[in-house]
Each structure stands twice: as C-alpha cells, then as structure tokens.
C-alpha positions as CSV (number, residue, x, y, z in Angstrom):
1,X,32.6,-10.2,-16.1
2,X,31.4,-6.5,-17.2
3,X,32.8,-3.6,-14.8
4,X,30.2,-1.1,-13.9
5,X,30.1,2.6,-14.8
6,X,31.7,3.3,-10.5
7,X,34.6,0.9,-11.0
8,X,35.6,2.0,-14.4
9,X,35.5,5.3,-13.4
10,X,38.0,4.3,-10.7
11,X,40.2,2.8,-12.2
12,X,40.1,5.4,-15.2
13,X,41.3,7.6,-12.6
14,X,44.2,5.5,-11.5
15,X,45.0,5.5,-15.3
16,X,45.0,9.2,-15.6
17,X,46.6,10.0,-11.7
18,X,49.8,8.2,-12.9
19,X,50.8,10.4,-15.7
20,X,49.8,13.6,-13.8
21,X,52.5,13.4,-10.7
22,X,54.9,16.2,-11.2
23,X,54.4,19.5,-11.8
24,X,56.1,19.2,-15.6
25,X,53.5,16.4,-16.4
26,X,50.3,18.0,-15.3
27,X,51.5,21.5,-17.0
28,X,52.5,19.5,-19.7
29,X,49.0,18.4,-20.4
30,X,47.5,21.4,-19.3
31,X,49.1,23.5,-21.7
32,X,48.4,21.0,-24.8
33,X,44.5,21.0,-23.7
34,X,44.7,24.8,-23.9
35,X,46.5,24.4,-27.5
36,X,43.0,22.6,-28.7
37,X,40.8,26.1,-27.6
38,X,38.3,23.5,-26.0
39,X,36.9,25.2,-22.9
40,X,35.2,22.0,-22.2
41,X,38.0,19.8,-23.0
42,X,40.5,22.3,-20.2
43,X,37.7,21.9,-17.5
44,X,38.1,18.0,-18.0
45,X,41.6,18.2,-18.0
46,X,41.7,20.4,-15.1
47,X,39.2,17.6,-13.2
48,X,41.7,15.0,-13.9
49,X,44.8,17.6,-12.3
50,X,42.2,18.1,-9.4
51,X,41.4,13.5,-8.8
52,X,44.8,12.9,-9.6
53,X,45.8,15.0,-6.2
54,X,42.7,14.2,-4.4
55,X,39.9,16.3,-5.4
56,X,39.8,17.0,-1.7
57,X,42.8,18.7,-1.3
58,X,43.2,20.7,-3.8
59,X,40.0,22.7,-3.0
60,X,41.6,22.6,0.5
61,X,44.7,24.1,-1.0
62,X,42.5,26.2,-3.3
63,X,40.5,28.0,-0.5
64,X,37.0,26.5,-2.1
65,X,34.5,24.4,-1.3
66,X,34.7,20.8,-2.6
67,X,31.4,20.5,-3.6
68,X,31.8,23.9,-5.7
69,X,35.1,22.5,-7.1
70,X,33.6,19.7,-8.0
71,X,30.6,21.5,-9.7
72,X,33.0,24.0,-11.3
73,X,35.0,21.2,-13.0
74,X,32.0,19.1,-13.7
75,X,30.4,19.0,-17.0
76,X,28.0,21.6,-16.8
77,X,30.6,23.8,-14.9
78,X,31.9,27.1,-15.7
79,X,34.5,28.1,-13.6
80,X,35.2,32.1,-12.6
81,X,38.5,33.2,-13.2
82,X,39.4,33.6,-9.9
83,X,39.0,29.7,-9.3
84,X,40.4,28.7,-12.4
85,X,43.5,30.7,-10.7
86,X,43.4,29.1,-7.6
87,X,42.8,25.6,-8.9
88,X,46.1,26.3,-10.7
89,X,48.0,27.4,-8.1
90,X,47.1,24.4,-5.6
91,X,47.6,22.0,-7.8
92,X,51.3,23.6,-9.1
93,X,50.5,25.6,-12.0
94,X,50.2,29.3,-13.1
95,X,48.5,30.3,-16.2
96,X,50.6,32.1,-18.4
97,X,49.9,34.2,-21.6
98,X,52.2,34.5,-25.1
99,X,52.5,35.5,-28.3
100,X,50.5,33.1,-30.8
C-alpha cells in the first residue's frame, strides 16, 4: 500500500520533531546547517525547528503571522532579519557570530 505525498509528509515530521526537543538539539542542527552556507538548506532547517514545536506557536511566540511564517520558511521564502531573529528566539535560540 503506497502512502500519499500528506501522510508522508506527516510522518516525516514526526521523524524530524523527535530529534529537535531540547534546546541543545535544535541549535545543534541549526548551527551545522549554517556550517554548509546554504541559505536554502537554514530556511528548511529552520521549518523543521518551527513543525517540530508547532508551527503555530512559534509564530505566536514570534509575534508574526502564521501564514507569513509559513511563507517565510517555505521554499520560495526569504525571511527579513528581524524574523529570522524572532523565529530564533521563540523557538530557544540566538544567532551568534565568530571568528571563521
């Protein structure tokens, strides 16, 4: 029996939600995303912080919209600053800069 595109999705996010509980774990992957200098690879990563805590919340805890966290995270997306920030912040990070 073939899943469809919905239910792996789903359960893809299950996956991803239970190594991203702590603080140290999503940092942890956070950080090693940034290490590759993808932009497009962070906003995924960042998408995956965000549905692991309920996509819902954090832009609750963000002070934005859902729908414009969920297009700022999406593929096309390009986050300002300022939301990267507080998408950071509500979801127990802080972006920090040092020396390469």
């Amino acid at each position: 029996m073939a899943t469809n595109k919905k239910s792996a999705g789903r359960q893809l996010d299950e996956v991803v939600g239970e190594f991203l509980q702590t603080p140290d774990e999503r940092a942890a992957y956070v950080e090693a995303v940034l290490a590759d200098g993808d932009v497009a690879t962070l906003r995924a990563a960042l998408r995956d912080v965000a549905r692991a805590q309920g996509m819902a919340d954090v832009a609750r805890r963000a002070g934005v919209g859902e729908k414009s966290l969920f297009r700022a995270l999406g593929d096309a997306g390009n986050p300002r600053l300022d939301t990267l920030y507080k998408v950071l912040a509500a979801t127990g990070m802080r972006l920090h800069v040092s020396a390469a």
